[in-house]
C-alpha positions in Angstrom: 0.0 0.0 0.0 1.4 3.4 -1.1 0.7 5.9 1.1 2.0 8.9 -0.4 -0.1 7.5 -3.5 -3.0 7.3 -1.6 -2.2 10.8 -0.2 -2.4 12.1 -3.0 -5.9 10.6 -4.0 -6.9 12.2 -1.4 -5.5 15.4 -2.2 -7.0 15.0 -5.8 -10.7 14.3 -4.2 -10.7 16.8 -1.9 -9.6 19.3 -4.5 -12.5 18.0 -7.2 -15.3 18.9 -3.8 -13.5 22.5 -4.2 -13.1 21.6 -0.7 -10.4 23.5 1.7 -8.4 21.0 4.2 -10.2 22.9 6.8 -13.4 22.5 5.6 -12.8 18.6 5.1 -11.3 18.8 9.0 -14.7 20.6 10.3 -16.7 17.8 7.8 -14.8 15.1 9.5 -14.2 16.6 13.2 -10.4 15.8 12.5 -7.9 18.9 12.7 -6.9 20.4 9.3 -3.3 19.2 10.3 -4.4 15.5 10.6 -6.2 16.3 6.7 -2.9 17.3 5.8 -0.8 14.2 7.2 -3.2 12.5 5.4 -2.5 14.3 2.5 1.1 14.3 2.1 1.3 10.6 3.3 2.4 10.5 6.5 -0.6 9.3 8.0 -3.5 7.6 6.7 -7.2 7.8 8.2 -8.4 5.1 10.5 -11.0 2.7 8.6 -13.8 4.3 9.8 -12.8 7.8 8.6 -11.5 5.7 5.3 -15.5 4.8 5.2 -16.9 7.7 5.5 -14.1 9.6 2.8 -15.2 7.1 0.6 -19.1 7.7 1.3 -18.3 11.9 1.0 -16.5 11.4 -2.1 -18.3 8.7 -3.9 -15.2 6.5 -4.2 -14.9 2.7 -3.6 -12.5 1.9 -0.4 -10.4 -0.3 -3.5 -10.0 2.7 -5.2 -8.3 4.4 -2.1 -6.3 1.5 -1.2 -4.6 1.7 -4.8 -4.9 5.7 -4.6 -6.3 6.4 -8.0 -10.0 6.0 -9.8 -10.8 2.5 -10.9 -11.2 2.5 -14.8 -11.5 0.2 -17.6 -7.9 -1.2 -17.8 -8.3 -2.2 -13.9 -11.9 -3.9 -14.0 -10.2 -5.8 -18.0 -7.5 -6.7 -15.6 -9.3 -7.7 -12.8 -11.4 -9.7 -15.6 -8.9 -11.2 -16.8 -7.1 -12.4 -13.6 -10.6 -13.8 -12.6 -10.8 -15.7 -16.3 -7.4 -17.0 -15.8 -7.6 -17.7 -12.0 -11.1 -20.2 -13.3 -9.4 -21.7 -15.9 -6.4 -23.0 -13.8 -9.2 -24.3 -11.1 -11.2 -25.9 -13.9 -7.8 -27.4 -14.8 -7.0 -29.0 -12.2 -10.7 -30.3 -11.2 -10.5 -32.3 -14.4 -7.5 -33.7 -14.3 -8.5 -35.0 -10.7 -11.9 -36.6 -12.7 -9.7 -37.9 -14.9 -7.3 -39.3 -12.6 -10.6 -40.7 -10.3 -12.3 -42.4 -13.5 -8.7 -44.7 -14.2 -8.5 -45.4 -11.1 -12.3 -46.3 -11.3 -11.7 -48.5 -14.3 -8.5 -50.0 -13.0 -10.5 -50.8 -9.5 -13.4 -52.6 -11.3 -11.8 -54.7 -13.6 -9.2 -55.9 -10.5 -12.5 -56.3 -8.2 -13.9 -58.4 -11.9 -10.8 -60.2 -11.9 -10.3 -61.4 -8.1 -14.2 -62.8 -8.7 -13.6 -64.7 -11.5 -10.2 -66.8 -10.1 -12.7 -67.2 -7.2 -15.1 -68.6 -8.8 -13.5 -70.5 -12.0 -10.3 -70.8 -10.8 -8.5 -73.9 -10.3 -9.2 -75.9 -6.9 -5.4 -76.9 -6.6 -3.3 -73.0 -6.6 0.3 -72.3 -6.2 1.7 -69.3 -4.2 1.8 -67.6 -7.8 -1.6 -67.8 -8.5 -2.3 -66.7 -4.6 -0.7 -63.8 -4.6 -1.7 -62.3 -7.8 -5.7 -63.3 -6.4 -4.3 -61.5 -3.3 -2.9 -58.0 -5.3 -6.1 -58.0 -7.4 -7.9 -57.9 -4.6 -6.0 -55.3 -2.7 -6.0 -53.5 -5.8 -9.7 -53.6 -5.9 -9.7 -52.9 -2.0 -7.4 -49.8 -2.3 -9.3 -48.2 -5.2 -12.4 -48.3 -3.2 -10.5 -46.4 -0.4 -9.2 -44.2 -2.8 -12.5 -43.3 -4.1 -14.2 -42.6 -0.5 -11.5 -40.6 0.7 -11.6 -38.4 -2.7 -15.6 -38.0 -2.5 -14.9 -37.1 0.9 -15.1 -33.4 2.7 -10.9 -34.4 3.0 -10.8 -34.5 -0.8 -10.0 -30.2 -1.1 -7.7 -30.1 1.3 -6.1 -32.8 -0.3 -6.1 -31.2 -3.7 -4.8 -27.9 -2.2 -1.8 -29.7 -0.2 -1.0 -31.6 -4.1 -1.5 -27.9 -6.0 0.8 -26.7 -3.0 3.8 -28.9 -3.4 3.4 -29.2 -7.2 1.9 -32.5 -7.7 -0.8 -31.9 -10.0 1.6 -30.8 -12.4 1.7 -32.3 -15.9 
């Protein structure tokens, strides 16, 4: 925050009211010396006084916080920030639905294939065919925890710790 910028701004609205410091001061039963201070930077007003400046003047309290008028290159910018700001959040949301539907896929069709050793599978099994029953299985198992947690209230906090530490990125 600049103050001498926002000084200034004041300066500048004050001066468009044709408006002496000591009339402001009487306005705002403030001494024309704390108008001044205001004025030159030194100070700046309390928020309160910032709220009514703002209603006396017909300003926005963002306009005084950047210490000049808000025009059409600041509300394209804002605009655009916004746009951009969406699009990476969009992003990100379906990569995470992309991410969730494999893991979908890849869960069913290990949940598909522990049923059918179950069920067709030889009666006499080695350790081989065991443990791959076993992995599908867990597989299957671990997909289904994956999917709870992510449909979970846990699941944003989760995304913003990956978007944190750079994880999501392709």
């Amino acid at each position: 925050m600049d103050q001498q910028k926002i000084g200034s701004f004041l300066k500048g609205l004050r001066q468009e009211k044709k408006l002496t410091q000591d009339q402001l001061a009487e306005h705002l039963s403030v001494s024309r010396r704390t108008v001044s201070r205001w004025e030159t930077g030194s100070n700046l007003p309390d928020l309160s006084v910032l709220v009514e400046l703002a209603d006396f003047y017909n300003v926005d309290l963002t306009e005084i916080f950047h210490g000049e008028r808000r025009n059409e290159t600041m509300d394209a910018e804002l605009k655009d920030t916004l746009l951009q700001a969406a699009d990476y959040t969009r992003s990100i949301k379906e990569k995470i639905i992309r991410r969730m539907h494999l893991l979908f896929i890849v869960g069913c069709i290990s949940f598909i294939f522990y049923l059918s050793v179950l069920f067709f599978g030889p009666e006499q099994t080695s350790a081989f065919f065991d443990f791959i029953k076993g992995m599908s299985l867990g597989i299957a198992f671990g997909m289904v925890v994956v999917g709870t947690i992510m449909t979970s209230k846990y699941a944003d906090k989760i995304v913003e710790w990956k978007v944190k530490h750079n994880i999501l990125s392709e």
